[in-house]
Structures are given as structure tokens and as C-alpha cells.
C-alpha positions in Angstrom: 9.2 -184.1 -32.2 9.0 -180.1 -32.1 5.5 -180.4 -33.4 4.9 -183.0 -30.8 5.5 -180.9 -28.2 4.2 -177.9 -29.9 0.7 -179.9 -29.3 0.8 -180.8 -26.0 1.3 -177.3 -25.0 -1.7 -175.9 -27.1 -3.4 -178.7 -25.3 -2.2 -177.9 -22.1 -3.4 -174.0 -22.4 -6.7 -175.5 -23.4 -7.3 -178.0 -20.6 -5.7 -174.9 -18.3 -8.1 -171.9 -20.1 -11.7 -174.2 -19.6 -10.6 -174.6 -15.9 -8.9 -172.1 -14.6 -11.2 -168.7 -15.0 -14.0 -171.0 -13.4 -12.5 -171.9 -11.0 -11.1 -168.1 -9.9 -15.0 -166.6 -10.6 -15.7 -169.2 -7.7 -13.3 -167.9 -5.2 -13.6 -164.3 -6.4 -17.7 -164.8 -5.6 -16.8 -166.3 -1.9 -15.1 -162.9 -1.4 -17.9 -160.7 -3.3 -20.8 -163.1 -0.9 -18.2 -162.0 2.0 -19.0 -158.2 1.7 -22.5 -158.7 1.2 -23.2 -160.6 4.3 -21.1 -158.3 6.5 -23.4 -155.2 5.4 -25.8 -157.3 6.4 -24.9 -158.8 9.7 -25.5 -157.1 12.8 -22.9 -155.5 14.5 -22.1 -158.0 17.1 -21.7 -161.1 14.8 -18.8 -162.5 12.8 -18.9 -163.5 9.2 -16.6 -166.3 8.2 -14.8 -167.5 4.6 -13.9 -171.2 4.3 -14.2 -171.9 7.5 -17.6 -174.0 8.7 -19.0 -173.0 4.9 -17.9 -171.3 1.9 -19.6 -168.1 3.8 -20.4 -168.3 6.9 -22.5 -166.0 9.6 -22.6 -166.5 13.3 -24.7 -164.6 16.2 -23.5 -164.4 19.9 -26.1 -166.6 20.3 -24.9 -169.4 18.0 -27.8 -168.9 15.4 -25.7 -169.7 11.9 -26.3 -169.0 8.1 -24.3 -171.5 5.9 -23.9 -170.5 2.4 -22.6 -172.6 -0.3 -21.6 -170.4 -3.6 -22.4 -171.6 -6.8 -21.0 -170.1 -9.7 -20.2 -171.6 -14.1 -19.3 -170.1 -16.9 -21.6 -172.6 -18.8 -24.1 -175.5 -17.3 -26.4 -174.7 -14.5 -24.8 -176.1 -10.8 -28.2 -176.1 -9.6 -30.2 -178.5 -12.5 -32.0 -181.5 -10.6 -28.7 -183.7 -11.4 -25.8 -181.9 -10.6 -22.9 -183.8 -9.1 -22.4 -179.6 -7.4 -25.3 -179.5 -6.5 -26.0 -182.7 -4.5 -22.0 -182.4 -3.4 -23.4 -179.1 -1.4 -26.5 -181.4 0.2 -24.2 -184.5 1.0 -21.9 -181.8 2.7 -24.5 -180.3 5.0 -25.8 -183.8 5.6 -22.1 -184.8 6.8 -21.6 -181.7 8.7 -25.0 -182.2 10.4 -24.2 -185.9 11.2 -21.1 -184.7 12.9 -22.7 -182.3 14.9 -21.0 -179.7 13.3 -23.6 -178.0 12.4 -26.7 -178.1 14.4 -29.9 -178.2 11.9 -32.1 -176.3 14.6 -29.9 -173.1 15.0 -28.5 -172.9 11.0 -30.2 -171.5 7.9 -28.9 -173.5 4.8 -28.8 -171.3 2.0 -27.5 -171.6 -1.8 -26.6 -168.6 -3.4 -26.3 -169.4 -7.1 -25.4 -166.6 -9.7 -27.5 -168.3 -12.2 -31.2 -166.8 -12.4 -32.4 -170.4 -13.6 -33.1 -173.1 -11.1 -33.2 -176.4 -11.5 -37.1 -177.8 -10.6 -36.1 -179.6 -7.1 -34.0 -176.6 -5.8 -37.0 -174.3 -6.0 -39.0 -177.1 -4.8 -36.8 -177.2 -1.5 -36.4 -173.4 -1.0 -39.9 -173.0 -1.2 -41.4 -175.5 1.0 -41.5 -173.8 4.6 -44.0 -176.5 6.7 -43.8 -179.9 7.8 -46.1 -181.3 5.2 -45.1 -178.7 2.4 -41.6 -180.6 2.8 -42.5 -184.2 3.3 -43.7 -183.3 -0.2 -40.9 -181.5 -1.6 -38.6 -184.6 -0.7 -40.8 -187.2 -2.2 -41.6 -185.0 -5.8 -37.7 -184.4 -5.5 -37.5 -188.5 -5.5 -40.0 -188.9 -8.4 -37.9 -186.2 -10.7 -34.9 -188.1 -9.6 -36.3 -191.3 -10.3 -34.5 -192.4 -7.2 -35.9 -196.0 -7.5 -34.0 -197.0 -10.4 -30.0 -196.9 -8.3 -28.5 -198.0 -11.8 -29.2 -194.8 -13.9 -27.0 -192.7 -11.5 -23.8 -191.8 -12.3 -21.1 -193.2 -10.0 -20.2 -189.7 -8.9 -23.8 -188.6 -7.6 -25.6 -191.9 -6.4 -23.5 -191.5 -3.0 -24.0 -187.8 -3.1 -28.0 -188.7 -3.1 -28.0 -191.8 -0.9 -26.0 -189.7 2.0 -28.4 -186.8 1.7 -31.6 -189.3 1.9 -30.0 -191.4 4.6 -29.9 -188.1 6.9 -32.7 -189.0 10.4 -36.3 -188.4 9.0 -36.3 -185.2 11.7 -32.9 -183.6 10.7 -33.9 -184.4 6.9 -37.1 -182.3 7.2 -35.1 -179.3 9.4 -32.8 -179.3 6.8 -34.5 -178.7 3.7 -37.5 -176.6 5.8 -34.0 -174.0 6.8 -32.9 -174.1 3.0 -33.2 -171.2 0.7 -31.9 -170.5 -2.7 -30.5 -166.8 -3.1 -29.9 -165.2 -6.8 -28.7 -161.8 -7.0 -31.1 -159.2 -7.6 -29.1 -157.2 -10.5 -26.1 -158.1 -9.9 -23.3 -159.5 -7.1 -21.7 -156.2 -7.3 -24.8 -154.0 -8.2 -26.6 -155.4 -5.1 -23.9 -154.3 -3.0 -23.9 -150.6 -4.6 -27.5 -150.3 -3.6 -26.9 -151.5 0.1 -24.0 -148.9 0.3 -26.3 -146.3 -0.3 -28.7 -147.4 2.1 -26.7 -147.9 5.0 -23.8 -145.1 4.7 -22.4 -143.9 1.8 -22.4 -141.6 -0.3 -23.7 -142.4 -4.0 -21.1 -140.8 -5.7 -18.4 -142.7 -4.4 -19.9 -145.9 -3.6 -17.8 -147.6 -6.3 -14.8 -146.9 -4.7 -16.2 -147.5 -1.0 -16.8 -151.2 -2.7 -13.5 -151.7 -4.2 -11.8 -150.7 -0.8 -14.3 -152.5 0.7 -13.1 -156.0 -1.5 -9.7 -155.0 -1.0 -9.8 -154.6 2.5 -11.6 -158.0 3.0 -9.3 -160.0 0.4 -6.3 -158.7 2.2 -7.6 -159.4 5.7 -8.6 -162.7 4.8 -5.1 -163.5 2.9 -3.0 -162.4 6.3 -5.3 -165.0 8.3 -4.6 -167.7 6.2 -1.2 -167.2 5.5 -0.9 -166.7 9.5 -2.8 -170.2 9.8 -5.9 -168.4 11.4 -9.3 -169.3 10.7 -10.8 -165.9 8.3 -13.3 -164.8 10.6 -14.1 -161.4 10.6 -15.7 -159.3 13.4 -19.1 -156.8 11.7 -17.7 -153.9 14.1 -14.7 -154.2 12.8 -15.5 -154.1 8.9 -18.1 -151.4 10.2 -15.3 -149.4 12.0 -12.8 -149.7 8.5 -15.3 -148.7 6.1 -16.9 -145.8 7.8 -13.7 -144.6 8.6 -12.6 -144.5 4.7 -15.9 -143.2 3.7 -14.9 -140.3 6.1 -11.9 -139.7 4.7 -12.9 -139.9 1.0 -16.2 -137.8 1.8 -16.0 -134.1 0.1 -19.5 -133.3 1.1 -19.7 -130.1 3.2 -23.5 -130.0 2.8 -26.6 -131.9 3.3 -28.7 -131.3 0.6 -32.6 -131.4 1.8 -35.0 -134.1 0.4 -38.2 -132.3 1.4 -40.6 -130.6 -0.8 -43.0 -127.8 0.8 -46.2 -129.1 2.7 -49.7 -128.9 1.1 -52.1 -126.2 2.9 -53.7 -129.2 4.4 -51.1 -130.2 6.2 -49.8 -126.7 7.5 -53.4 -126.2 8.5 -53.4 -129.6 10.2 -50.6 -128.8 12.4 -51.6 -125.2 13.4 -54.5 -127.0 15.2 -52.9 -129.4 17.2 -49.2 -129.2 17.7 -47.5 -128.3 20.9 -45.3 -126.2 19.3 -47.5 -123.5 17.4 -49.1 -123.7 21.3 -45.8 -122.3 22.3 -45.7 -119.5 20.0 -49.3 -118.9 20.4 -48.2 -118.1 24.1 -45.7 -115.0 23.6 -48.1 -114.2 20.7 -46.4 -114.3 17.6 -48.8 -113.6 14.6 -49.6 -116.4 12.2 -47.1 -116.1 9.3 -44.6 -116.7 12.2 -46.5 -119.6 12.8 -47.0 -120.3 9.5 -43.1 -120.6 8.7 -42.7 -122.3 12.0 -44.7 -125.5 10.8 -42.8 -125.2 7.2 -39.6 -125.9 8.6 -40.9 -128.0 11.0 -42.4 -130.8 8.6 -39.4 -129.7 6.3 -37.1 -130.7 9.0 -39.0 -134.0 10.0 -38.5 -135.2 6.4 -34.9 -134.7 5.9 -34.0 -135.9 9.1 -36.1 -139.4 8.1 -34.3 -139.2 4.7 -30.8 -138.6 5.7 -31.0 -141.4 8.2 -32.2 -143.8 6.1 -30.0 -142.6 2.9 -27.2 -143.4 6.0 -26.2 -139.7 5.6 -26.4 -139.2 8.9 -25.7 -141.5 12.0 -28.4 -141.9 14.7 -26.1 -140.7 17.0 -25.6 -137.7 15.8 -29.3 -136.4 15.6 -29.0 -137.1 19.5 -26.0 -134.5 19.8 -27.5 -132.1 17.4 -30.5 -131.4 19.6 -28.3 -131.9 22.7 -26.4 -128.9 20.9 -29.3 -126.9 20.6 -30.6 -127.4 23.6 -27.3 -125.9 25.0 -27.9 -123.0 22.8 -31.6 -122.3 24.1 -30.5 -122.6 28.0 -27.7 -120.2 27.0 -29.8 -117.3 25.0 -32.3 -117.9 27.8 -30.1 -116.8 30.3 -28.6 -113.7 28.4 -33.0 -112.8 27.9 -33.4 -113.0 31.1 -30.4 -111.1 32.3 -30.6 -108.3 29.4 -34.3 -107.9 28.8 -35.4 -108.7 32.7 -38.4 -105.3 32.7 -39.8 -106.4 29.2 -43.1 -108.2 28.9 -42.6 -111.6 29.0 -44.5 -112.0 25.5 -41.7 -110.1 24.2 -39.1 -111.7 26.0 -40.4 -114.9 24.5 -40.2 -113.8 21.0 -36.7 -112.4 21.0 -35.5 -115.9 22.5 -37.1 -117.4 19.6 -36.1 -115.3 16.8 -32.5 -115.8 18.4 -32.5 -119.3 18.7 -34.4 -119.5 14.8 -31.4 -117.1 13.8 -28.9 -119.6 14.5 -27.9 -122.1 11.9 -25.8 -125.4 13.1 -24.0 -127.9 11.5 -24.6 -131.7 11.9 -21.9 -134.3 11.5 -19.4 -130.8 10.4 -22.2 -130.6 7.5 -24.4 -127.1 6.7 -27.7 -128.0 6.8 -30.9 -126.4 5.3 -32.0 -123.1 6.8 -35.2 -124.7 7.9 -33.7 -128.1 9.4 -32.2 -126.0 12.6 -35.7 -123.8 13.0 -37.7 -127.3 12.7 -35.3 -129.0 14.7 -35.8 -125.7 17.7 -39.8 -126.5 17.1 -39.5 -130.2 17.3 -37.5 -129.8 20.7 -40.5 -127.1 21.6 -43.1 -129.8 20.5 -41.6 -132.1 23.0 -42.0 -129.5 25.7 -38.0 -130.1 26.3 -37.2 -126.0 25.7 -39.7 -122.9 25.4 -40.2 -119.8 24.3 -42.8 -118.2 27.3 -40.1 -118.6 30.7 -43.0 -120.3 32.4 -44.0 -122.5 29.4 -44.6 -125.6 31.3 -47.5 -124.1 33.4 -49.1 -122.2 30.4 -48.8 -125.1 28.4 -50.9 -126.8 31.3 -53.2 -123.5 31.5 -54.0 -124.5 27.4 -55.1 -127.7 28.3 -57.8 -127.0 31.1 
């Protein structure tokens, strides 16, 4: 008896050991898909878990992505017969029948973490015009064999006949609006790299993730247990995750990305930009000039680089030169009011050098020493500050 009972357990922690890790990796993946799709989103939509989709996305506008998460241990959930499979098509098909989801307005993807496909998935996903789909439906019948009904397991045949019984017009929508998504490296690793592209850090973007999973796991746990649908709000993930990245974030400098120009280029600018023209005017010589196109193009490139690195908000670049702008109207006035007999060449250059001489943060981060020079010339290329206290009008003289 004691050996009886000795074997259903073992069997028992069999059945429970094939299932059970399967079944979490699913689950675990929804909330993994969850993270992705909210770096994603824009910041006015909502991405959803479980609630019209196993991941859901939703505009203002009512535009929806539907993603069903496939995930095994062993097998393939996306080969030509899989009861999975077809249990995700019969499922959209339903949903579309009800109106629930409106074929014209929703993108139908598949996100599978197997990098093989079964032939009638990538047949789907790839077919993007009326005929090209018409096609893909009837080759997906062939590989089926869908004429002969008594070779189908009982568990698929009404999985198949639901999807095929869908209205010729919503059938085509359908399968024209599907795509099949694999990750790229990896669930995790493709999240790493859009970390560091949007704002964060690269050496602590694994443990922006891990609050990031945390943060969405919990927050999605309160609104179920609360009996609320797990929607979340993009501004709101957006908001959480900044905010951490802030408070995690030991950087006190921006380290610069730019390399010096080539002679070409510095010779380039020398003959056409506005701002050499405005040193030209309270005649500095040309190694000023020289520099002044350096940090110039030296500033241009970081600021490109530290936007799209996410370093630095867009925002931001919009108060720096507000700052600086200050700065110039202030040294101006002290020029004016302490050097008011000198020649206005010279007035012009000592406004310059002390606006050049100043070196501001961005963000509460030290910049380069050329990034707040180039950033003075950039605002002087604009013709927004100058050097010369009638700039405007000689600017206008240089161009008759």
C-alpha cells in the first residue's frame, strides 16, 4: 500500500513538472510582451494584459494591436497543425464575429518565441494584398488538406472550420492585418537595446528592466485582485520609469560622441555659415573662427547623439538655449553699460569671449567644453543672439 502510494505521488510530480513550468514561461512572457509594447506605444495610448488579447494596444483613436503569445518548452505552437495555433485564429475569428474586435481598425499579430515557423504562418504574415492573400488562404488549404474533414483531429477540425467560415471580406482583412513577431535576440535582450535607445543609461539598464517587470507585475496583480480590467496608461509607465532612472542615475557628466571635423568640413562652414558671418563682423581673426566651427559641428553631433541615445530629453535642449540666451542678453547689457566708448568691433569680441567663457550644465549634467561655445554659435547661426550690437542690419549689409 505504502509503495502504492509512493507511486502516485512520483507520478503526480511528473504529470505536475511537464505542465507546470510551461505553463508559468507563458504567463511570465505576457508580462515580458507587456514591457515591450509599452516602450513602444505612444504616449497617449494604453496597453492592456488579458483583457481584449493576451496583449493588447489601443490608440485614442480606437486603432488596436492584438497579440496572442506563444511560448513551449518542446513542439512548435506555430507548425501548420497546431491545436494552439488554430485556437489563436478561431479566437480572433469569434472575437471578430462578435464585433469585438473590429477587423478594419486591429493589427493581428503572433508573437511566438520560437525562431521556426510553421509554412502557413509565414505564408499569412507575409501576404500584404488582396490577391497575395486569396492565395495564402487557398495554399494554407492545400497543406491542410482541408478536403479530406476525417483526417482532423477532433480538437482542431472546429478550430479550422470557424476560422474558414469567417465572411470572405473579414477573412481576407484578417489574415492581410496578421503578422508573426519572433524576438530579435532575445525577449529580454530586445528590451535592453530599446532602453538604451529611448532613455537609459547602459550601465544600469538591467536594473531599469527588472524594476520595470516588477513595477508592471505588481500593477497588474493590484488590478486584478481589485477586479479591474489591467490596463495601463504609456504616460504613466513613462512617468514611473523615468522617475527611477533619475533616481538610480550617478552620471554627473555627459561624455561627448563627436570626433574632430575633417579640413573639408571646417573649410565648408567658414564659407557659408551665418555664424563665422558674425564673427567676421567684430573681426575676430581666423583661428577664432577656426575653433568656433570645431565646437560648433562638435556640439551639433553630441546634441544628435545624446538625444537619440535618450540621454537627454527634447525638452531640455529647448531650456538650455533658453538659458543661454538669458546669459547673452545679460553680458550684453553689462558691454554696453561698462565698455559704452569702445569700438563696437571690440565690444563685440569681449561679449563673445564672455559668453564662450561660460560653461553650463544641461539636465544638472557638465557638458563638453565645446558643447556650450557650439551651442552660443548655433543660437548666432540662427541670427537669435549676436556678437556686433547691430548684427541684424550688418548681417543684411553682408548679403547685398
Amino acid at each position: 500500500m505504502a509503495e502504492l502510494s509512493k507511486q502516485k505521488r512520483q507520478e503526480k510530480q511528473v504529470r505536475k513538472s511537464s505542465s507546470a513550468p510551461g505553463q508559468f514561461l507563458g504567463y511570465s512572457l505576457q508580462v515580458t510582451r507587456l514591457l515591450d509594447r509599452l516602450l513602444d506605444a505612444e504616449n497617449d495610448w494604453v496597453v492592456s494584459l488579458e483583457f481584449f488579447e493576451d496583449v493588447g494596444v489601443e490608440s485614442p483613436e480606437g486603432m488596436k494591436i492584438a497579440e496572442q503569445d506563444k511560448s513551449s518548452l518542446s513542439g512548435n505552437p506555430t507548425a501548420d497543425r497546431s491545436v494552439s495555433l488554430w485556437k489563436t485564429f478561431s479566437n480572433w475569428t469569434d472575437a471578430i464575429k462578435c464585433g469585438d474586435l473590429d477587423v478594419n481598425l486591429t493589427v493581428f499579430e503572433l508573437y511566438s518565441t520560437c525562431q521556426t515557423h510553421g509554412e502557413i504562418v509565414d505564408i499569412f504574415s507575409s501576404a500584404t494584398t488582396e490577391s497575395s492573400v486569396k492565395k495564402a488562404i487557398e495554399d494554407a488549404k492545400v497543406k491542410l488538406n482541408w478536403g479530406r474533414v476525417e483526417q482532423f483531429p477532433k480538437d482542431l477540425f472546429p478550430l479550422l472550420s470557424n476560422f474558414f467560415s469567417l465572411e470572405e471580406t473579414k477573412l481576407l482583412k484578417l489574415i492581410e492585418n496578421f503578422h508573426v513577431l519572433t524576438p530579435k535576440i532575445s525577449p529580454y535582450d530586445d528590451i535592453k537595446i530599446k532602453l538604451a535607445k529611448l532613455f537609459c543609461p547602459d550601465e544600469i539598464v538591467d536594473q531599469v528592466m527588472e524594476h520595470a517587470l516588477g513595477w508592471i507585475k505588481i500593477r497588474v496583480d493590484n488590478l486584478i485582485s481589485s477586479k479591474k480590467n489591467a490596463i495601463i496608461k504609456k504616460s504613466e509607465f513613462r512617468a514611473e520609469i523615468i522617475s527611477f532612472i533619475r533616481a538610480i542615475d550617478t552620471r554627473t557628466i555627459l561624455h561627448s560622441f563627436a570626433h574632430k571635423p575633417q579640413i573639408d568640413e571646417i573649410n565648408y562652414e567658414l564659407a557659408i555659415r551665418t555664424y563665422v558671418k558674425q564673427l567676421d563682423i567684430v573681426n575676430f581673426n581666423d583661428t577664432i573662427k577656426m575653433q568656433a566651427v570645431i565646437d560648433y559641428l562638435l556640439a551639433a553631433t553630441d546634441r544628435t547623439e545624446w538625444s537619440l541615445k535618450g540621454y537627454v530629453n527634447a525638452t531640455s535642449f529647448i531650456d538650455y538655449e533658453d538659458d543661454l540666451k538669458r546669459i547673452w542678453l545679460n553680458e550684453k547689457m553689462i558691454n554696453d553699460i561698462d565698455n559704452a566708448s569702445l569700438d563696437e568691433s571690440v565690444k563685440g569680441q569681449l561679449l563673445c569671449l564672455n559668453c564662450l567663457k561660460k560653461h553650463e550644465k544641461i539636465q544638472g549634467l557638465e557638458v563638453p567644453l565645446h558643447f556650450t561655445a557650439g551651442s552660443f554659435h548655433a543660437l548666432a547661426d540662427s541670427q537669435l543672439i549676436g556678437w556686433h550690437s547691430d548684427f541684424e542690419n550688418e548681417l543684411s549689409k553682408d548679403l547685398k
